[in-house]
N, C-alpha and C positions, 0 to 999 in steps of 0.2 A: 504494500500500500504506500502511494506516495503524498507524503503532503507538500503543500503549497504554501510558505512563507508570505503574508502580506509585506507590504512596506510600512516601516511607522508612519503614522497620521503625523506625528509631529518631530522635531529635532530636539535631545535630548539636553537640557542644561545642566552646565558642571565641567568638569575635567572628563578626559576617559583614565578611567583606572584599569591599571596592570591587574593580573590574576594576586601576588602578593599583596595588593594594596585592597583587592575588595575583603580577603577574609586574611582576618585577623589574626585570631586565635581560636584551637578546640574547646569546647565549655566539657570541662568533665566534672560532673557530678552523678549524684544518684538516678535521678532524672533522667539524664544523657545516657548513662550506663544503660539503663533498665530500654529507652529505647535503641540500642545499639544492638542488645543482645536479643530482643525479641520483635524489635520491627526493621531492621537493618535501615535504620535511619541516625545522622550523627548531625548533633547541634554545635554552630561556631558565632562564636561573635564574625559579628561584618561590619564594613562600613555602613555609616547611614546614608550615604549617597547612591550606593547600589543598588540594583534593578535585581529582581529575580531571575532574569536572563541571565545577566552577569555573574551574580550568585554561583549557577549553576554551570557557565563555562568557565569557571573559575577553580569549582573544585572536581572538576573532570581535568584541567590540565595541569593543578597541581599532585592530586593525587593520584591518578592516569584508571578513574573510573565512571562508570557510566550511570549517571542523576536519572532518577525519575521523578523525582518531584519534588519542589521547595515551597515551606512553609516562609511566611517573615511576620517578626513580632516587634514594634517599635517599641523597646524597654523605657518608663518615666525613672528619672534617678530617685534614690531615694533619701530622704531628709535624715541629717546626719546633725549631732552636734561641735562643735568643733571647740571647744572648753567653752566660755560664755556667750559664743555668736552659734546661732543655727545657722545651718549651712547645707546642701545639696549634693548628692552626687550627680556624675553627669548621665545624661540619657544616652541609652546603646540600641542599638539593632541587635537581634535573634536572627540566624535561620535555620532551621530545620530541614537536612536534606536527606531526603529517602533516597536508597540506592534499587537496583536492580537485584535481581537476586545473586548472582552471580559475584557479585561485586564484596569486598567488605575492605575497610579502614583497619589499621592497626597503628593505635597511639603508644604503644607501650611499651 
């Protein structure tokens, strides 16, 4: 089956980022783990300026496997004290990217 690529409606604004520059870091926690080992999907911080497109030719060529699907969660920071001044952490991107079956990650 073949598909058919549209053209974007619009021209994207921002920089273009390198595959290093959209993901960041693996998130490993319990969360992460538990969907790694029973849904073959792994969560990374990304840029906030990343597309889901991008996302996901990103960790196809860094990892050298094949995405089927990306989630994205825009993270609010969370309110921190800082000795007598409240103070904020900063807001982050999630995404969630399922792999193919064939496919798996190894952080370890």
């Amino acid at each position: 089956m073949v598909t058919l690529r549209r053209p974007p409606q619009y021209q994207r604004s921002g920089p273009v980022l390198e595959p290093y520059q959209v993901v960041l870091r693996p998130l490993i926690t319990e969360k992460a783990t538990h969907l790694s080992e029973r849904h073959n999907a792994y969560t990374f911080e990304v840029n906030p300026l990343a597309t889901k497109t991008e996302i996901k030719a990103a960790v196809e060529v860094l990892f050298n496997v094949k995405v089927a699907d990306v989630r994205t969660q825009n993270r609010r920071g969370k309110l921190r004290r800082y000795r007598l001044k409240a103070g904020r952490m900063r807001n982050w991107k999630k995404a969630i990217v399922a792999l193919h079956e064939d496919y798996r990650i190894d952080f370890y």
